[in-house]
MOPAC internal coordinates of N, CA, C and O (Angstrom, degrees):
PM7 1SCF
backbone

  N    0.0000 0     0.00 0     0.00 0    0    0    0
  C    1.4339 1     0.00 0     0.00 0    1    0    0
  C    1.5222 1   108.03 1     0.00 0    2    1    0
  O    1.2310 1   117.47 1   -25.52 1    3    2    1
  N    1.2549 1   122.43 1   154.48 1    3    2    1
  C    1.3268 1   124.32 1   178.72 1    5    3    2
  C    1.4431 1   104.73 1  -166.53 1    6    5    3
  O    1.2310 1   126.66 1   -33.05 1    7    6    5
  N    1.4868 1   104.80 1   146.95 1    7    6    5
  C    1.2053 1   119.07 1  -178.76 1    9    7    6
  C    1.7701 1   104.36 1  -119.46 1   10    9    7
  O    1.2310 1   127.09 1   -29.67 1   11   10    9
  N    1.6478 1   103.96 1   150.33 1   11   10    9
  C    1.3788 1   104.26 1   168.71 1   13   11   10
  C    1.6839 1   121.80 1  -178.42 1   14   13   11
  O    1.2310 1   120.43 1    -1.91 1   15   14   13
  N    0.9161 1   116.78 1   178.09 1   15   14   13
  C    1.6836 1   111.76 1  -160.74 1   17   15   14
  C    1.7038 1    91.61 1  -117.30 1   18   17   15
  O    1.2310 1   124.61 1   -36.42 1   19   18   17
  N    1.0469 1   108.77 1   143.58 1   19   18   17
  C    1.8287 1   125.06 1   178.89 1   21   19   18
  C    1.8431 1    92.41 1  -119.80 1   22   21   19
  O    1.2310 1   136.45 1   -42.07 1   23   22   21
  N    1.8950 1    85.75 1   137.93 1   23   22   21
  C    1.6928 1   115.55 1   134.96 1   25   23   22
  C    1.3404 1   122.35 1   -95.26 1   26   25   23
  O    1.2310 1   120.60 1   -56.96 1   27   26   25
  N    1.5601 1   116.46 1   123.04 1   27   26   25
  C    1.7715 1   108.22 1   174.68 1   29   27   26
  C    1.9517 1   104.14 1  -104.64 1   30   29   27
  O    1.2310 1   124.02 1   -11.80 1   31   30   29
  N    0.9132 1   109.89 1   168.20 1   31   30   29
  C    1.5788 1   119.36 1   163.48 1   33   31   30
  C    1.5397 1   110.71 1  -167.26 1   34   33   31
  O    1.2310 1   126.96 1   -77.94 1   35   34   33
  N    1.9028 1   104.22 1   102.06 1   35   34   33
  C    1.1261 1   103.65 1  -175.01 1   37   35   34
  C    1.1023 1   106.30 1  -116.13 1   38   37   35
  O    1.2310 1   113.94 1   -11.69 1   39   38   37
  N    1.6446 1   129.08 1   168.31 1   39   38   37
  C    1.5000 1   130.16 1   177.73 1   41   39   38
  C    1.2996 1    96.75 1  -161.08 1   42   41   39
  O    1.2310 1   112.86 1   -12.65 1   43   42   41
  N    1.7136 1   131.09 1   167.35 1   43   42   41
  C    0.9957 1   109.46 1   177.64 1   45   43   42
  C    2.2007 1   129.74 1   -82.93 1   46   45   43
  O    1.2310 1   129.42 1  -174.76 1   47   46   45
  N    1.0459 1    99.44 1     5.24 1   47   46   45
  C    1.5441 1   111.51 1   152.33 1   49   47   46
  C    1.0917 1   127.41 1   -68.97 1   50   49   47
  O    1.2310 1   120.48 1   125.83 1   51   50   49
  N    1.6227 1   116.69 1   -54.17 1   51   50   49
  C    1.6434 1   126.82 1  -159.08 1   53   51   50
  C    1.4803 1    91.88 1  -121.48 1   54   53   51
  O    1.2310 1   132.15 1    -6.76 1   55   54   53
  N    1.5380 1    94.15 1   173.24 1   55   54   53
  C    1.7380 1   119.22 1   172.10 1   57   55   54
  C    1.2457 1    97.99 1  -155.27 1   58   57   55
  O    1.2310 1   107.44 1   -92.65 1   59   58   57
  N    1.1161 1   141.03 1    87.35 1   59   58   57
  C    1.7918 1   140.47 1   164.36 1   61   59   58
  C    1.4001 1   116.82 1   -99.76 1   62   61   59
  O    1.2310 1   120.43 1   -25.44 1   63   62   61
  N    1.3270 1   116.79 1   154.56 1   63   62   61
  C    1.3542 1   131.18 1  -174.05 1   65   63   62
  C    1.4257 1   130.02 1  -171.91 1   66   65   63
  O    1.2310 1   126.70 1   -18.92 1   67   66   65
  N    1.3223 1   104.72 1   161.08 1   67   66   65
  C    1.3437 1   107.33 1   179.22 1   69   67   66
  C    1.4878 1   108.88 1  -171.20 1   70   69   67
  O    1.2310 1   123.93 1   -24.89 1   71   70   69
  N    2.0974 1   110.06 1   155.11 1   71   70   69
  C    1.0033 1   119.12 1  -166.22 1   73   71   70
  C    1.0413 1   123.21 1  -121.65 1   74   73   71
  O    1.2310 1   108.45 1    28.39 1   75   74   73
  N    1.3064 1   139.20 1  -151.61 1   75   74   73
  C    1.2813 1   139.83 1   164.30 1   77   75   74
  C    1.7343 1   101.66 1   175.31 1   78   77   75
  O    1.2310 1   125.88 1   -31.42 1   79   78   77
  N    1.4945 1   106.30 1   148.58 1   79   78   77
  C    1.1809 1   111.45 1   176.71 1   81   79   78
  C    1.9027 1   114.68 1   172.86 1   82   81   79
  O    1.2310 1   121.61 1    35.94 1   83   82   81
  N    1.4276 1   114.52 1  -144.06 1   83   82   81
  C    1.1911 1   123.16 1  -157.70 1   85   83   82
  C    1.5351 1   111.36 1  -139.75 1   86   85   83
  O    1.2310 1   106.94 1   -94.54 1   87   86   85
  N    1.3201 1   141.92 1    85.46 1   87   86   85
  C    1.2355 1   135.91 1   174.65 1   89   87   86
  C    1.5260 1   121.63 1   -71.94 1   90   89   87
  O    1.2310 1   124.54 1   -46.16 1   91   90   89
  N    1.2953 1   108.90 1   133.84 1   91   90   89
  C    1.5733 1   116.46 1  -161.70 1   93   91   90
  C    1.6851 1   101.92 1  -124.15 1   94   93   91
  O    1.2310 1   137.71 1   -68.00 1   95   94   93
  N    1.7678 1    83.28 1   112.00 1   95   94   93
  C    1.6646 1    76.84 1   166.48 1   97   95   94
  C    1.8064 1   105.12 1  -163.54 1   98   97   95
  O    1.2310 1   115.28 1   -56.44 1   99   98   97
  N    1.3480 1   126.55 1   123.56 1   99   98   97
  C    1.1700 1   131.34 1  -174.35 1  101   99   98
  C    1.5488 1   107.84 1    86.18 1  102  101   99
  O    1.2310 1   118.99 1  -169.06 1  103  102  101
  N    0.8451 1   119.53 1    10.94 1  103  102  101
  C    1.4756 1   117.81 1   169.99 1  105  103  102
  C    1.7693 1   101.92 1   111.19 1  106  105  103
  O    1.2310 1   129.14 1   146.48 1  107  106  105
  N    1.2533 1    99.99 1   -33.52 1  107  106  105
  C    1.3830 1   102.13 1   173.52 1  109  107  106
  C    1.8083 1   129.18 1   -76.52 1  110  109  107
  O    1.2310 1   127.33 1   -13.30 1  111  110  109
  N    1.4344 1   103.49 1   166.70 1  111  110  109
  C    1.5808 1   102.54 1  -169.19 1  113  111  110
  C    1.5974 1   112.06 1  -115.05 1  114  113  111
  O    1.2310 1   113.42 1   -72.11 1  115  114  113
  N    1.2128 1   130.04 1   107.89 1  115  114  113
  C    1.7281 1   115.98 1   174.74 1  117  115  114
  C    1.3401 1   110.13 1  -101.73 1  118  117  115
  O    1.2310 1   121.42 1   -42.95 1  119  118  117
  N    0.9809 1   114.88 1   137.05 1  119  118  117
  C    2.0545 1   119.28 1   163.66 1  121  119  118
  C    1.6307 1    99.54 1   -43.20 1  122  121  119
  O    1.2310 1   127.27 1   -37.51 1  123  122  121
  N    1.3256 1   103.61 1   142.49 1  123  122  121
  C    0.9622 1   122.20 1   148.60 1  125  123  122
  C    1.8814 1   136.74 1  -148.35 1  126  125  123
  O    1.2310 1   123.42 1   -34.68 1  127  126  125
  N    1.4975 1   111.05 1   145.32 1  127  126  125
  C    1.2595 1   112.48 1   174.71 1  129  127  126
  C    1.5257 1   122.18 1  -127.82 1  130  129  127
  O    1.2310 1   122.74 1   -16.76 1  131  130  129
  N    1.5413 1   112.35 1   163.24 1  131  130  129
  C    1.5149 1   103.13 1  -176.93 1  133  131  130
  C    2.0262 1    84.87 1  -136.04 1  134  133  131
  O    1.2310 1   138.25 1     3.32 1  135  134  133
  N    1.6080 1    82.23 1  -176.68 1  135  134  133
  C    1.2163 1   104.51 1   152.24 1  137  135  134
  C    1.2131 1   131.63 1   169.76 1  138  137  135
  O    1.2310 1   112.99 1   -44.50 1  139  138  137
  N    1.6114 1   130.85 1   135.50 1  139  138  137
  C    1.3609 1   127.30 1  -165.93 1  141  139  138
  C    0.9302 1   130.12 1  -115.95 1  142  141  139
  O    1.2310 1    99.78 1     1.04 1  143  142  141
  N    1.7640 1   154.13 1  -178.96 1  143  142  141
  C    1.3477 1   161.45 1  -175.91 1  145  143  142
  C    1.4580 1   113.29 1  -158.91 1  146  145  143
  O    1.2310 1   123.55 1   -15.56 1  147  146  145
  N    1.5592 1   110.80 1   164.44 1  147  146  145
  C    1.2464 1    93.13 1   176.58 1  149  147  146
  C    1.6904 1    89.53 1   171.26 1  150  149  147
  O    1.2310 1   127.19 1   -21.42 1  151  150  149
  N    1.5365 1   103.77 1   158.58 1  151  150  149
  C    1.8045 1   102.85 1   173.55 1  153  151  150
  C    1.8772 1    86.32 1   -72.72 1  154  153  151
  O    1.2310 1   129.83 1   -24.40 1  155  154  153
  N    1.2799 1    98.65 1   155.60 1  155  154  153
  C    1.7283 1   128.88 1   176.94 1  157  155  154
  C    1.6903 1    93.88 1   -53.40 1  158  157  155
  O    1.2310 1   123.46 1   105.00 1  159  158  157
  N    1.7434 1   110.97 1   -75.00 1  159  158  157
  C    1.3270 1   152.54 1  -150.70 1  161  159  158
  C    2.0339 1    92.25 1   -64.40 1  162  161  159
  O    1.2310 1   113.52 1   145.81 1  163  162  161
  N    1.4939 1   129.85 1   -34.19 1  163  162  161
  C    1.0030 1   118.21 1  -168.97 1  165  163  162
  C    1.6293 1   111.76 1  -107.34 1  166  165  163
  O    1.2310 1   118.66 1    -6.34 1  167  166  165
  N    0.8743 1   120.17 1   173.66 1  167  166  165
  C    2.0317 1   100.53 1  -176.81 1  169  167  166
  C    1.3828 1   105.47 1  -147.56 1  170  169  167
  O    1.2310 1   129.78 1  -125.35 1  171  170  169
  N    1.9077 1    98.75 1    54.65 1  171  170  169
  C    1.4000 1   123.52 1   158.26 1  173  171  170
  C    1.4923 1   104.60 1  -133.26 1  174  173  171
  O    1.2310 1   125.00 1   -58.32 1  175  174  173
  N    1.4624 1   108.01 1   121.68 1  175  174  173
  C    1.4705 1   130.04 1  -170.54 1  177  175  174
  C    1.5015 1   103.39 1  -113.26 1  178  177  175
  O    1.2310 1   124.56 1   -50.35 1  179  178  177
  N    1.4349 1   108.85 1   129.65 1  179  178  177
  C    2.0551 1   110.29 1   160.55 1  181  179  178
  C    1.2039 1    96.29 1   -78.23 1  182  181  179
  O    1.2310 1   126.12 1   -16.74 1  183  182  181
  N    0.8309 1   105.84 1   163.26 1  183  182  181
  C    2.0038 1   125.29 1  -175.48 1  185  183  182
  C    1.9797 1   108.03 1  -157.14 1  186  185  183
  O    1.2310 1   130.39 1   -51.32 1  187  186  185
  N    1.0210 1    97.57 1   128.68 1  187  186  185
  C    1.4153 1   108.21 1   174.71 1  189  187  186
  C    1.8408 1   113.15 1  -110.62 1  190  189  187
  O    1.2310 1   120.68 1   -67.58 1  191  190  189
  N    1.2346 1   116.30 1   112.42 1  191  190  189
  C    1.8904 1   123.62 1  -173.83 1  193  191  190
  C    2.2203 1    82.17 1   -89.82 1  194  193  191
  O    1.2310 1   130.99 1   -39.29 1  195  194  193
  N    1.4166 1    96.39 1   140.71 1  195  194  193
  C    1.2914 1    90.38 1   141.59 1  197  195  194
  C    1.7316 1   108.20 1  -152.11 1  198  197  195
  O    1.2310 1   116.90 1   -22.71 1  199  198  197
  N    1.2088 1   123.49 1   157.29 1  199  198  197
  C    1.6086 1   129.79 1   178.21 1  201  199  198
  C    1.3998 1   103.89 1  -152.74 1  202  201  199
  O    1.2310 1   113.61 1   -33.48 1  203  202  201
  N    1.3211 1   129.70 1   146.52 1  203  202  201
  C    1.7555 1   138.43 1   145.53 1  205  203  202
  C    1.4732 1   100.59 1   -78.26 1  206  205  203
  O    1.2310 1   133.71 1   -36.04 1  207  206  205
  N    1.2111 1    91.09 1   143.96 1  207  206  205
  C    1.9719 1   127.38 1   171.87 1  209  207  206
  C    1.2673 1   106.13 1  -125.77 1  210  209  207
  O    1.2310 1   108.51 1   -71.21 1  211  210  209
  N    1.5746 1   139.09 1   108.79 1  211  210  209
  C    1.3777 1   118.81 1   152.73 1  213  211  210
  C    1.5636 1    87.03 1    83.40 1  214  213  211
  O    1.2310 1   105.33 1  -142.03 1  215  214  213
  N    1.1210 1   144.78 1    37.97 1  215  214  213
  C    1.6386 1   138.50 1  -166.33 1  217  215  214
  C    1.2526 1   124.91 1     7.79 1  218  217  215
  O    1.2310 1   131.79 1  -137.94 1  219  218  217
  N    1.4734 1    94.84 1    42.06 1  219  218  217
  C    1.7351 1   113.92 1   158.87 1  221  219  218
  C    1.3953 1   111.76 1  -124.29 1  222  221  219
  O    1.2310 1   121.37 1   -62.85 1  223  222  221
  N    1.8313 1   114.98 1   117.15 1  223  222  221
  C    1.1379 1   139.21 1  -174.33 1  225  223  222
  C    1.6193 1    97.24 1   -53.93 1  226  225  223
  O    1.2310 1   126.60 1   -46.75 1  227  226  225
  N    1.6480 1   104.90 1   133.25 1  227  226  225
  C    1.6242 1   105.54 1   158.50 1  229  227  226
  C    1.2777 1   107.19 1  -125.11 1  230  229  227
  O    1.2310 1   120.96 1   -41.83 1  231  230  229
  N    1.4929 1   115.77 1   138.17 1  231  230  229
  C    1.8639 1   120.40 1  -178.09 1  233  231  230
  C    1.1488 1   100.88 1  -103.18 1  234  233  231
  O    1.2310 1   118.59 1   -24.84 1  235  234  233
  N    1.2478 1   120.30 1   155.16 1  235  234  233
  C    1.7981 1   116.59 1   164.37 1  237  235  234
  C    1.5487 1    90.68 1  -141.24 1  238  237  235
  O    1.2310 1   128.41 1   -35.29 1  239  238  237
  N    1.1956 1   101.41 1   144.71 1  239  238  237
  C    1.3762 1    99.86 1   173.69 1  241  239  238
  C    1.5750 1   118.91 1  -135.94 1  242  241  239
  O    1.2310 1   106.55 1   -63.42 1  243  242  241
  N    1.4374 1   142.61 1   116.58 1  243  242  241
  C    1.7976 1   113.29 1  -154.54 1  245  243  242
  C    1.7129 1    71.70 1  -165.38 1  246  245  243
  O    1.2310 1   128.06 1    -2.97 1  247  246  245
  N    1.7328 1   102.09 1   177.03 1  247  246  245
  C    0.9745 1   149.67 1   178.51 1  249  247  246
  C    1.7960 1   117.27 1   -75.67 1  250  249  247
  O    1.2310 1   127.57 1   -57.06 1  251  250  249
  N    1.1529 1   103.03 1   122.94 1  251  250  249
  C    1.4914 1    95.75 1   172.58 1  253  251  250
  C    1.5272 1   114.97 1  -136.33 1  254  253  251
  O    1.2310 1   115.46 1    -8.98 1  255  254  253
  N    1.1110 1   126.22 1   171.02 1  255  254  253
  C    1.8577 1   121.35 1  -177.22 1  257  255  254
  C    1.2364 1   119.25 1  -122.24 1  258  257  255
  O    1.2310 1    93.56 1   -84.02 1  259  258  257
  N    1.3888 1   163.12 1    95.98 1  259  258  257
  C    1.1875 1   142.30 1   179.93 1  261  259  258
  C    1.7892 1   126.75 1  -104.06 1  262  261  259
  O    1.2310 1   126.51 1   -42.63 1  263  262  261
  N    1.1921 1   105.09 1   137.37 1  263  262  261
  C    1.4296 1   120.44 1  -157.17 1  265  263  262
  C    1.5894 1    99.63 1  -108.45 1  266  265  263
  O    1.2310 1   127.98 1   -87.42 1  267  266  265
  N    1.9537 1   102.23 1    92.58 1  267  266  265
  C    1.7925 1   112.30 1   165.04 1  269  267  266
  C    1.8359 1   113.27 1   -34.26 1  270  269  267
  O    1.2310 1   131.19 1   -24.64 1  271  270  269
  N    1.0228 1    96.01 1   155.36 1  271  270  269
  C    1.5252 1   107.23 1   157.96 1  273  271  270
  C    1.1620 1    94.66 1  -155.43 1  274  273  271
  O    1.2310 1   119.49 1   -62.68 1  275  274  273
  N    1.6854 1   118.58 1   117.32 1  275  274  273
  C    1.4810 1   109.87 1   148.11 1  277  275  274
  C    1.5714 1   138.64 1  -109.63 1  278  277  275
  O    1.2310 1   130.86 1   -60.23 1  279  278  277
  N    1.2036 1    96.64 1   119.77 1  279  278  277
  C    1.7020 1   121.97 1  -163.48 1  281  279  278
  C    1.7283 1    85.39 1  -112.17 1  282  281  279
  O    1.2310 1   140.30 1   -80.21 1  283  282  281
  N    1.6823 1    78.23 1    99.79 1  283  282  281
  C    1.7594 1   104.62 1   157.89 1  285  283  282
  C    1.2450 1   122.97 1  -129.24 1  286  285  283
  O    1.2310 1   114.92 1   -81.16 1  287  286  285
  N    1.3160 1   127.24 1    98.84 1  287  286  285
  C    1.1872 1   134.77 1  -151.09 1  289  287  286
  C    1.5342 1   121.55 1     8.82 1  290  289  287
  O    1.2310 1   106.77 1    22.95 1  291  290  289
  N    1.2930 1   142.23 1  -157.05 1  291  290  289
  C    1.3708 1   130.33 1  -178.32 1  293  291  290
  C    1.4996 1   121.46 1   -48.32 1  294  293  291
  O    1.2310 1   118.00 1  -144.49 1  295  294  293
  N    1.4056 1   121.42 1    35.51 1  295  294  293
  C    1.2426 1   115.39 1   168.81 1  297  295  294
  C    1.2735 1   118.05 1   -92.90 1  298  297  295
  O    1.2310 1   122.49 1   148.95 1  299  298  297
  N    1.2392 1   112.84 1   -31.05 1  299  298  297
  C    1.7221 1   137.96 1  -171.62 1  301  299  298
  C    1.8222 1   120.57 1   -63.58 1  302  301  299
  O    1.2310 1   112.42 1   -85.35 1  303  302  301
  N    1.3520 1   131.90 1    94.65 1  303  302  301
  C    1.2404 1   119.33 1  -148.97 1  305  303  302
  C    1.3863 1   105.29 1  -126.53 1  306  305  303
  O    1.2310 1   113.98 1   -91.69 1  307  306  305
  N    1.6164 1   129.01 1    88.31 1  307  306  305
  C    1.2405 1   113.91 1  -132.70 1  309  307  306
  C    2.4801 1   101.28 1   -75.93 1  310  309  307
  O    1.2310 1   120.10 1   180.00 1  311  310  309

């Protein structure tokens, strides 16, 4: 489980980001950070996870998708 706080900056070219937070596992807590990119226009993002375990760095690096919703006040009609 992990908890953490995001920066977004989207436009319709780009999608960039980045995180910060707390990885939870065994009772214990590791830092953790990410960060992603992506065309604006497509809603498949690379994303990079990174955290230390045991003060050995682990990278993950994979694919992710994100699905807009825009909820603008009573325009939005699901």
């Amino acid at each position: 489980m992990y908890f953490d706080m995001n920066l977004n900056f989207w436009n319709v070219l780009f999608t960039l980001g980045t995180g910060r937070g707390v990885f939870l596992d065994k009772d214990k807590k590791y830092p953790r950070n990410k960060y992603w990119g992506g065309l604006g226009f497509i809603p498949i993002i690379l994303c990079t996870d990174n955290y230390f375990i045991n003060e050995y760095k682990q990278k993950q690096i994979g694919i992710m998708t994100t699905l807009p919703l825009p909820i603008f006040g009573n325009n939005f009609y699901p």
